[in-house]
N, C-alpha and C positions, 0 to 999 in steps of 0.2 A: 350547783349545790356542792357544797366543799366542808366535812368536815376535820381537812386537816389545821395546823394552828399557822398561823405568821407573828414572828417576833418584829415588833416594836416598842417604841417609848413609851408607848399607850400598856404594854403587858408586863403584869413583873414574870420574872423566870420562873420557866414551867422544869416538872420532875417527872418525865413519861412513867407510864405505868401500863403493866402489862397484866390482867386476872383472867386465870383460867383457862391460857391459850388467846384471850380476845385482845386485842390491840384499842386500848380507851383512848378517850380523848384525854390527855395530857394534865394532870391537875397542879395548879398551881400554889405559890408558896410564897406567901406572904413577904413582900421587900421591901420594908420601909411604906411610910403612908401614901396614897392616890394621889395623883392632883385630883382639887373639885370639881364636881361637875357642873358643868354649864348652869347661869341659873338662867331660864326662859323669859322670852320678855315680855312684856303684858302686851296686849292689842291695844289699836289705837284708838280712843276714845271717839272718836267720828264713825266707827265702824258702826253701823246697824244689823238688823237681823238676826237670827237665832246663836248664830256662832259665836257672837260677841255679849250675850248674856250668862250671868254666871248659874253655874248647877245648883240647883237647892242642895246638893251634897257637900258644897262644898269645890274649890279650884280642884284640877288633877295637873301634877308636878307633870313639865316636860320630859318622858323616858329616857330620852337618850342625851347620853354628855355631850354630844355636836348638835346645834341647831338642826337642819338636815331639812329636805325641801317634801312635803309633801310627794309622792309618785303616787300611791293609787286613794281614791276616795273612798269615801261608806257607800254601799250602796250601789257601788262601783259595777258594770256588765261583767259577768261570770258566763261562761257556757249554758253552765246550766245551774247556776245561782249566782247568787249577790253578794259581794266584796264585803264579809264582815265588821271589818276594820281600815284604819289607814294604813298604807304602807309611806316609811322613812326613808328618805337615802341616805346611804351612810358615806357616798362618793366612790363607790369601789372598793372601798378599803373595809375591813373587820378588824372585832376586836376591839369596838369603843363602848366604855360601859353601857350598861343599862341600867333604869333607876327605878325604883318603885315608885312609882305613881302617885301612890296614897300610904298612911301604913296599913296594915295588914299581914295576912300568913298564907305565907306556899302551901297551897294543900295539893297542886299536884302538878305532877311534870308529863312531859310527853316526849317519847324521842323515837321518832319515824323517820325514814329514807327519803320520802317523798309528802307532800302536803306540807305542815309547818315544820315539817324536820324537827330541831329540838324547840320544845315550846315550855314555858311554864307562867302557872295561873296564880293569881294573887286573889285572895278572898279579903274582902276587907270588910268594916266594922258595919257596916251599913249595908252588908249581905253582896252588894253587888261584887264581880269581878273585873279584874282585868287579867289580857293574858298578852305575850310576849314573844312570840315567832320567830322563826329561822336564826336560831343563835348559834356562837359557833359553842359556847359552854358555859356552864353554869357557874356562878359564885361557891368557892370551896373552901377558902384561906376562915372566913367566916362561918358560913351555911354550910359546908358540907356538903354539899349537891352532887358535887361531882363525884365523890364517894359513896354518895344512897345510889346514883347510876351502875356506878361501877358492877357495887355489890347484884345489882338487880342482871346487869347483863350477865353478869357470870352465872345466875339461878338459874333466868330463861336460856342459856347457851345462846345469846343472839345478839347482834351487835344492837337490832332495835328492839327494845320491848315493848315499847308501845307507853302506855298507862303506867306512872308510879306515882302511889299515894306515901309522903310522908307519913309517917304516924308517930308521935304528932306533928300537923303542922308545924311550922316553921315560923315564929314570927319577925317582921324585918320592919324596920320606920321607914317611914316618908321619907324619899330621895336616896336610900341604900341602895347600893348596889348588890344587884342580885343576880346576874347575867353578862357576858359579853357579844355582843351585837356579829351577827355574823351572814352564813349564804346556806345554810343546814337546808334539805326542806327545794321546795320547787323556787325558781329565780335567783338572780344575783343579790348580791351583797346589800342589805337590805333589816326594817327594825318593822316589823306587821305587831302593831296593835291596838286591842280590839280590848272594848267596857262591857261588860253586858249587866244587865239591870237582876234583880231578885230573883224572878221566872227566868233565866239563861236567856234571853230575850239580847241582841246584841242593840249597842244604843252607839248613834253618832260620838264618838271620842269626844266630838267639838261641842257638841249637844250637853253633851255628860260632866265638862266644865274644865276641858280641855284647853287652852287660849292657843288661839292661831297666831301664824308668823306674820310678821309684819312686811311689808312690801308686795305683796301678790297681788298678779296681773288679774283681770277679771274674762270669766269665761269667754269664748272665743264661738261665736256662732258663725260655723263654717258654710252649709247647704240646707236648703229644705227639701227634701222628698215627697212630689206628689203623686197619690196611685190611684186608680180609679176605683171605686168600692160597687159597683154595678155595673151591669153586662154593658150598658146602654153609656155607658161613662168615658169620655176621652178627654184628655191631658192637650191643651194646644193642637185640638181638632183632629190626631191620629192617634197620640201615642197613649198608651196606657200608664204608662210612667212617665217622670221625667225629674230630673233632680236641678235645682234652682243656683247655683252660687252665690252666696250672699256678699255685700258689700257693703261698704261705709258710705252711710249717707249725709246730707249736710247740716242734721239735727243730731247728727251719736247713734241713731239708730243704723241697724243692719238692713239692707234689704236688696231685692232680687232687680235686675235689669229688666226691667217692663213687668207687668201686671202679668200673675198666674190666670189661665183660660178655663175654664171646665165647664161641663154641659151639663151635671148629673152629681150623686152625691159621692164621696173622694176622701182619702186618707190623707193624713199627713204625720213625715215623721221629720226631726232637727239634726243633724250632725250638729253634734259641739263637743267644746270641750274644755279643761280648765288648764293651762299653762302649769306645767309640773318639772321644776329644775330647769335645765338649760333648754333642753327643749324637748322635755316629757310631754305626755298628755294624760291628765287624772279626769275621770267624772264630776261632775258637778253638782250641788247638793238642792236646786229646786228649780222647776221648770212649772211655769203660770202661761195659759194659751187665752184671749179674750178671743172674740169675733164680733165688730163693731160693739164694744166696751161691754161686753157680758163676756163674763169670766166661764169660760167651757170647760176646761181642766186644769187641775193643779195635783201638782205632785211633790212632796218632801222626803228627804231622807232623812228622818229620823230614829227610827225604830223599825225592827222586824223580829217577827219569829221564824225560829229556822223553820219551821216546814211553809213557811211562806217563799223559802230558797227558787222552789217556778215558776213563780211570777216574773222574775227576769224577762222569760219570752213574752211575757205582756206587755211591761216597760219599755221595754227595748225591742229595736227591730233584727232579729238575728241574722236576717240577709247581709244587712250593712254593718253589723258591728262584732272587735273580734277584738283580740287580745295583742296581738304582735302581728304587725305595730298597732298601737290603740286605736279605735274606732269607737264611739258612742253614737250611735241611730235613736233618739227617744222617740215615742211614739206620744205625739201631741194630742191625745183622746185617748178617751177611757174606756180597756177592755174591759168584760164585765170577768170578775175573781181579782181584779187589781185593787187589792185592798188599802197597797201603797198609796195609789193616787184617788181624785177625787176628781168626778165629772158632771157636766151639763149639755144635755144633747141640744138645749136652746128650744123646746120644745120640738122637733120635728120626728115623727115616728120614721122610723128606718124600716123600709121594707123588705120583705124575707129575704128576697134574692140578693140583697146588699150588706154590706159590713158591719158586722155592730161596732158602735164610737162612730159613725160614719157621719161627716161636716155633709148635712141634706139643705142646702142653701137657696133661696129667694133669688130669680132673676135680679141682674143689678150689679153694683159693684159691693165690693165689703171690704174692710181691712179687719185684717188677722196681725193682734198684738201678740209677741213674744216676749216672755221676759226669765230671764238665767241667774240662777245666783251662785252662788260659789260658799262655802263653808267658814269662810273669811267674814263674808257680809257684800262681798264685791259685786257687782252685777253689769247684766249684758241685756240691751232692747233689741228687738228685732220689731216691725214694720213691714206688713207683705201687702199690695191689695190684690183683690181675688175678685177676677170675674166672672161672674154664672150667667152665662144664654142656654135660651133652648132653640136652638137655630135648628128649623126643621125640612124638608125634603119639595124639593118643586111640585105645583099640583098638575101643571102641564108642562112636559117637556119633550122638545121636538126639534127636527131638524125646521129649517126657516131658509132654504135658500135666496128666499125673493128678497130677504133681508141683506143680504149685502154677498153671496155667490159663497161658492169654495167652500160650503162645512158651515153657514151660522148656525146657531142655536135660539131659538125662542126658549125660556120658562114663564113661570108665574108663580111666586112663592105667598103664602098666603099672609095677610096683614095681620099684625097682631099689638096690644098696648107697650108705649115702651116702659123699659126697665125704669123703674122706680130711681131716686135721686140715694146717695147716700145722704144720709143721715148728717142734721149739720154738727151733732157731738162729735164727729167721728172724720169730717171728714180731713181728705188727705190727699195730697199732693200727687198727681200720677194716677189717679183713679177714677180719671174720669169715664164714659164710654163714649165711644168714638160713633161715629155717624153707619149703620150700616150699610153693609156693600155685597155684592156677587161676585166671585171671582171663576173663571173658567180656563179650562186650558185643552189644547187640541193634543192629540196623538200622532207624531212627528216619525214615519215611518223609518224612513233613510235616518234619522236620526237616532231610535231607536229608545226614547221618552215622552213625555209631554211636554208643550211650551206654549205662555201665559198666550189668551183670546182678550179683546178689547170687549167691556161688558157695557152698555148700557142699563143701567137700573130704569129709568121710568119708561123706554121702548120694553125693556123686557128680552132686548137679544144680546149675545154676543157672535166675536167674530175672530176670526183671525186676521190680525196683520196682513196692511194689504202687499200682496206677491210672497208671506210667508209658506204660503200651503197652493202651488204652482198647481199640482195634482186633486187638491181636493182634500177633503179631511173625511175619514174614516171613522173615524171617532173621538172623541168628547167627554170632559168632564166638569164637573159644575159641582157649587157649595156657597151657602150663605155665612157668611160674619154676622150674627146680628149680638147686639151690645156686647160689643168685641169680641165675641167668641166664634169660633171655627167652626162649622156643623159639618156634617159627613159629606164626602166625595160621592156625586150621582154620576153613572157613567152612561152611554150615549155611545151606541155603532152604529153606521149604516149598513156592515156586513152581515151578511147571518152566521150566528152561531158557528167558529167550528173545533171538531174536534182535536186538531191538530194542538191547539192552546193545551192541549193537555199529556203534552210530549213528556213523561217521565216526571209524570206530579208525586210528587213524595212530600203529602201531610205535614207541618210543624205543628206542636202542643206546645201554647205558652199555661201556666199555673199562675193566675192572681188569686188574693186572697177570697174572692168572691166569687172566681167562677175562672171556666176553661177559653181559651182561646183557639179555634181550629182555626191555620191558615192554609191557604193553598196558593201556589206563585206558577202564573199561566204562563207562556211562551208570547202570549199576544194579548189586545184586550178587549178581543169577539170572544170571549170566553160562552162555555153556554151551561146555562142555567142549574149549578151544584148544590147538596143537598146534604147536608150531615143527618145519617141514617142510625140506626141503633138496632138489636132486637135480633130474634129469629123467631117468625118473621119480620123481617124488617121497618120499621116505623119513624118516619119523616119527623128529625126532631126541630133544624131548624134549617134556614137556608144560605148559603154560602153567600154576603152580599161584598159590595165592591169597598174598597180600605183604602188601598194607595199603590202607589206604582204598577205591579202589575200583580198584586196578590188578592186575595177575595177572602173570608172567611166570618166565621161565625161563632157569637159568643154564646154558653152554655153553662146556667149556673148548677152548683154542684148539687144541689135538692134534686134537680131536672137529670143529671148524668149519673145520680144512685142508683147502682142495680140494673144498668141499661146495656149494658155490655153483650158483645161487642159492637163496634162502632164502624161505619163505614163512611165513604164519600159515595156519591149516585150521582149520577145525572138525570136530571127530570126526564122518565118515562122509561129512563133506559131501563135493558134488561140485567144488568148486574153490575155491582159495583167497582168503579173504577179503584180506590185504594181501599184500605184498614190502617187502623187506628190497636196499637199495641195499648190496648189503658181498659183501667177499671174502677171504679168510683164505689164508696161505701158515703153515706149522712150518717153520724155519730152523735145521739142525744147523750145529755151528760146523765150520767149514773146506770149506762146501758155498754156491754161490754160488747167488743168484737174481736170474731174470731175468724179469720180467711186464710185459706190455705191454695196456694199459688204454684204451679209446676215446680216444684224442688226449693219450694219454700212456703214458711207460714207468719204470719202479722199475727198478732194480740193486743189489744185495747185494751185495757182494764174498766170496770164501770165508773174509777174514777179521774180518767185520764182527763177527758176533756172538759176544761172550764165553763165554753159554753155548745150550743148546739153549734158541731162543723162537719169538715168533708177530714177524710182519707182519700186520694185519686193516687192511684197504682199503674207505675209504669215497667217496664221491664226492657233493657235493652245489652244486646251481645258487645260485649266487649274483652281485651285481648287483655288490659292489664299493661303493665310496661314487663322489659325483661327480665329486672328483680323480682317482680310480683305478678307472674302471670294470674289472672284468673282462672276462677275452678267453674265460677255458673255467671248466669244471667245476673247483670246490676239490678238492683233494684232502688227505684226511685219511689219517694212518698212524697206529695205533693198536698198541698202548695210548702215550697221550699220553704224552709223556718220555722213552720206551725209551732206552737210549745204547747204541751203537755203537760199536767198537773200532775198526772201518775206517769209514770216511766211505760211506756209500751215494748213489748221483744219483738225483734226483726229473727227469725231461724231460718239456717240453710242445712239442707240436708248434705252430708259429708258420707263419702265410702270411706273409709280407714284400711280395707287393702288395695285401694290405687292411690293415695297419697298419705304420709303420715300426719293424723290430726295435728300434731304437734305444730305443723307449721302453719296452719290455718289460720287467718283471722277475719275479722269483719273490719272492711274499713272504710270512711266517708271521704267523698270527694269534698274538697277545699277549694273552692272557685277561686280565693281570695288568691291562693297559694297555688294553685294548677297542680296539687298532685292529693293524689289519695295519704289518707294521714291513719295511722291504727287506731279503731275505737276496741277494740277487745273483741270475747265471744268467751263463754264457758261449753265446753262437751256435756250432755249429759250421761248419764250412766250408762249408756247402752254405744256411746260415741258414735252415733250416727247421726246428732243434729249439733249446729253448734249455732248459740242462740248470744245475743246483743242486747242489754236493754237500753232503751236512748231514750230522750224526752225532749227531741224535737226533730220535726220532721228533715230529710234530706237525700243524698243518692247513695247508696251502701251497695258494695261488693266482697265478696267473697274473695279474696287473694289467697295466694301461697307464699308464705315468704320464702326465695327458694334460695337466697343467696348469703353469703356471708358475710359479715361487717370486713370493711376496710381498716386498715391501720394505717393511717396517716404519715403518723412522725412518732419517733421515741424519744427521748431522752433519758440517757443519756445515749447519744448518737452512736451508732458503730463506728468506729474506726477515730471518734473523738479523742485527745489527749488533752491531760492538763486540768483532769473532773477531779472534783473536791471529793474528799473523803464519806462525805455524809452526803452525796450528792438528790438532787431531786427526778425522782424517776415516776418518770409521767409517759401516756399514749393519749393519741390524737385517732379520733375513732368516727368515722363514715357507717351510719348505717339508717336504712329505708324501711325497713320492714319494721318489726314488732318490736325492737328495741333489743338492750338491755338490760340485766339486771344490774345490783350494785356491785356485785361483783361479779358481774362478766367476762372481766379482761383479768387476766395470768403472767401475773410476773414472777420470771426467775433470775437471779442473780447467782451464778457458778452452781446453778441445779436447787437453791434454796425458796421455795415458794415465799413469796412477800403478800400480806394484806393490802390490798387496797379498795379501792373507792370508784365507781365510774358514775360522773353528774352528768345527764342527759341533755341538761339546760346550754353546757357547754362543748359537749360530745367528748370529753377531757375524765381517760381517767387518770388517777395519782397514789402511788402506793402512801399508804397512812405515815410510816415508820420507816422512814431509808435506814437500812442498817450502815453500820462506821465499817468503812471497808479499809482496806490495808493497801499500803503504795502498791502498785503493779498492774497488771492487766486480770481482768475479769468480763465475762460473759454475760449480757445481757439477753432473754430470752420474752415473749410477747406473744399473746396466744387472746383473740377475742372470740368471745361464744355468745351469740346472739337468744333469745327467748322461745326463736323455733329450733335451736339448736345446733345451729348452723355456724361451724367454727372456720376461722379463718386461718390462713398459713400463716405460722411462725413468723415472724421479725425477729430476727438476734444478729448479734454482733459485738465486737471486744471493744472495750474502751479502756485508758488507762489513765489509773489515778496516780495523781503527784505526790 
């Protein structure tokens, strides 16, 4: 974020100006006439789809004099809203006109540090607006802009004032310029804008009768995300998860390396994305999901109202998608409050303990069509097929030694109809299902795994390899494939039970959207018979069953772990429990508030946070922080990771104020993407003993200190440098982890004379606004950074000497 100016052929000559002590943005003076601006080219007549139809209002003129490549779309993933408008690149560079759209009049300006920095709004005839983002300054030679600013900063005393309203508007034609394109505001060098309709409602730019650029590549469907949406649900026969790579197939279509598995009903979300500049990534304007040719969900960006800003977390999957570097996760089904999109459950009711939107599917094969579109009109197919078995559990299982020595296995799984044919509208290549089968595998002591038994399907046994297992086999595991899907792991000891298997068991909690996951990983796999307990007194919720390698555990959904607290491990009969479980679980009906208050912290729900009935699960664990940022208390974790919220929930940590100064406290979220805690803020309240976070979506939050000072990198002008220009550019390069900066953080001095300047966070750079014109000889550079906990760092100075 930069608002100092750069001279080019692009600016005529600026006359600085100084009001009131404040240092302005430079206004400029008229030098002879503009070159014109670019005129925009029309879309290509074969283009299809919304983008390529014209607005009943009428074309809206290209903004900016440089073509410039789309970077972000409408619609676009936000934290915790939705990309109003498009973003432009301007290539790095500022300082290329901007144009009015439509005609119309300024009725108002904005100029902020952070968010659009300087912005201004155009009302035009037809009520709607547009408005005009991160500029580096306004049109003056003509409009005056940069003189109604001025006068305004000088009233407020403040370099930003936020809101100024012409009075009267400003009227300006179709294609004037009224702005110079710049990096004001969060992000680089960049043209943000945004149409909004009569009710302040913002509208697709492209929608609105914007014409898109010609040559754009079409979206880009990178992975599919499968999750399980019930306890009883697995992903390719173990995992809960699994994400897909897509590939190019030999029809244009996308699609995954063999057929997706699943036993039960299941989520699905799409990485994609739309090719933006060289090699950006922008969102994509509409995603269509069929399941064998019934259309399940569809989503469009056309229109929103701002308090529709939290449905974000509905749309999008927050786990997977982030901002830098881009990431888009959609979510191919329909939350309920996602007004954006539109769904069809295919008639299957979803039952409680599962997900709502949740794909509840027919034994059988299916194909799930994808289709992507881009704002151009360009479009992307996708092609998956999806296998559903309900492969179920042996009704006799036993050892068999007479069957072949060393360890066989007899089962008998019981017979059942096969899976249905796909459908012949539908069908598709690669979908067929395969012949089912038993697959078994022995437990290889000296070895210290399992490894594959020879199965007989119509005897009913397997074996091991013969002279594999010289000693005997111990134990055994077994599992059906039926219409190709994996069914759970049955396990098989001949030892009894022992306790030894339980040598320094320490619990893991996984969070899916549906429910908990307890595991436990034994030393061996005589495990004996584990129990997830709850209560005081205690009460057997489920039981620990066998998974894979050498873990056991038990799913529990979040209805079932409200209010159950606390939690333990047991072993069947025993007298006391082997581990606990650090966790707490609430069920949140919507328009019912919650309120919990936690050892040296308190949660708040509002009764409108939650869009539909879900969980809060409450974790809490000790940790040290890093050496910048020790911690002050217990992390706390809200679970299942992402959740979003309609109303903003507070996270509060109770703070002493005489063992550490509030001032450096903050709340911050851990960044898996990023591997480090990132500052989400905290206000004190009056009594400075709580300092409270509102967020609106779930995640891991700790309590830090900021304790250390920002770094100063490099200066310029360099100590001990010769040969600096009279007017030179005096800038600092600024290292900092904690809580930031303000805009003016950093303290420059020049032979004891304080200078204004600017520090942009985007770039860690800050840059005095106004080098003053210094005189041949040596002079003193001085550098002083104050961070937002207060926290100042050592001087940097040194003499440089100008020629």
């Amino acid at each position: 974020m930069r608002l100092t100016r750069r001279l080019s052929h692009l600016h005529p000559p600026f006359v600085p100006a100084v009001i009131a002590g404040l240092a302005v943005l430079a206004v400029p003076v008229l030098a002879g006439p503009m070159p014109p601006p670019a005129r925009p080219r029309a879309a290509s007549p074969t283009r299809r789809g919304p983008a390529a139809r014209r607005a009943p209002e009428g074309v809206l003129l290209w903004p900016l004099q440089v073509p410039g490549s789309v970077l972000s779309a409408f619609g676009e993933y936000r934290y915790d809203h939705l990309h109003a408008g498009i973003d432009i690149s301007t290539g790095g560079s500022t300082g290329y006109r901007v144009l009015a759209a439509d005609a119309g009049e300024v009725f108002r300006l904005k100029v902020e540090w952070r968010g659009y920095g300087r912005a201004l709004y155009l009302r035009h005839r037809s009520g709607r607006v547009t408005v005009y983002g991160h500029l580096e300054r306004y049109e003056d030679a003509v409009l005056h802009l940069e003189r109604l600013v001025a006068r305004r900063q000088a009233e407020a005393k403040t370099r930003y004032p936020g809101d100024i309203y012409p009075d009267p508007p400003i009227r300006v034609r179709r294609g004037q310029v009224i702005a110079f394109s710049g990096e004001s505001g969060v992000g680089p060098p960049h043209l943000h804008f945004e149409v909004r309709d009569r009710q302040d409602a913002p509208v697709d730019p492209f929608e609105a009768g914007l014409l898109p650029r010609d040559g754009r590549l079409p979206p880009v469907l990178e992975t599919l995300i499968v999750t399980a949406a019930s306890p009883g649900t697995f992903v390719e026969g173990e995992a809960r998860e699994k994400s897909y790579p897509l590939k190019a197939a030999s029809d244009g279509r996308r699609t995954t390396d063999g057929p997706v598995r699943v036993n039960g009903p299941f989520l699905v979300a799409l990485s994609a994305y739309d090719p933006a500049g060289e090699s950006g990534r922008a969102g994509v304007h509409a995603i269509e999901t069929a399941v064998d040719g019934t259309l399940r969900y569809r989503l469009a960006f056309q229109s929103f109202r701002f308090e529709q800003y939290p449905e974000s977390g509905l749309i999008y999957d927050h786990r997977y998608s982030r901002l830098g570097p881009a990431a888009f996760a959609y979510r191919l089904f329909h939350l309920p409050g996602n007004e954006l999109g539109s769904g069809n459950d295919g008639g299957s009711a979803v039952p409680v303990d599962d997900y709502p939107g949740a794909f509840d599917l027919g034994p059988g094969p299916h194909v799930l069509d994808i289709s992507v579109e881009d704002s151009a009109g360009n479009r992307s197919r996708g092609r998956v097929c999806i296998l559903v078995g309900r492969p179920g559990e042996p009704e006799d299982l036993g050892w068999d030694d007479q069957a072949g020595g060393h360890g066989s296995i007899r089962f008998r799984y019981p017979g059942r109809d096969p899976a249905p044919p796909l459908a012949a509208n539908v069908r598709s290549r690669g979908c067929q299902v395969p012949q089912n089968r038993v697959e078994a595998e022995f437990w290889d002591e000296s070895g210290g795994g399992f490894r594959p038994m020879i199965c007989d399907l119509d005897r009913g046994v397997c074996a091991p390899p013969q002279g594999a297992a010289s000693r005997g086999v111990r134990a055994a595991r077994i599992r059906e494939i039926r219409d190709g899907v994996t069914g759970p792991w049955r396990i098989l000891t001949a030892d009894p039970p022992g306790s030894s298997t339980l040598t320094d068991l320490a619990p893991a909690l996984e969070a899916w959207p549906a429910f908990l996951d307890v595991l436990a990983t034994m030393t061996g796999p005589n495990a004996p018979p584990l129990r997830l307990a709850a209560g005081n007194p205690r009460t057997i919720l489920e039981p620990l069953v066998y998974r894979n390698a050498l873990r056991w555990g038990a799913a529990l959904p979040y209805a079932r772990a409200s209010g159950s607290a606390p939690f333990f491990l047991v072993v069947e009969g025993g007298p006391s429990p082997i581990a606990s479980l650090v966790l707490d679980a609430r069920w949140v009906e919507p328009g019912h508030p919650l309120d919990y208050e936690g050892p040296g912290f308190a949660l708040r729900l509002p009764a409108g946070s939650r869009f539909f009935a879900g969980p809060v699960a409450l974790r809490t664990e000790r940790i040290a922080g890093t050496d910048r940022l020790p911690a002050m208390a217990e992390a706390i974790e809200l679970l299942p990771d992402g959740e979003a919220l309609n109303e903003r929930g507070t996270l509060s940590f109770e703070v002493n104020p005489d063992a550490v100064a509030a001032e450096t406290l903050g709340i911050y979220r851990w960044d898996a993407g990023r591997g480090h805690w990132s500052y989400e803020g905290g206000e004190l309240d009056s009594g400075r003993t709580r300092l409270s976070l509102a967020f609106r979506r779930y995640g891991r939050f700790a309590l830090l200190q900021d304790a250390s000072p920002p770094g100063i990198l490099e200066i310029k002008p360099r100590p001990g440098s010769r040969g600096v220009a009279r007017r030179p550019e005096v800038q600092a390069r600024i290292e900092e982890e904690g809580k930031g900066l303000n805009y003016d953080g950093v303290v420059f001095e020049i032979d004891g004379r304080s200078l204004e300047s600017e520090f942009d966070p985007d770039r860690g750079l800050s840059k005095v606004l106004e080098p003053p014109r210094l005189s041949p000889g040596t002079h003193h550079l001085r550098v002083v950074a104050t961070d937002l906990a207060g926290n100042a760092s050592q001087p940097v100075e040194g003499d440089f000497e100008v020629r």
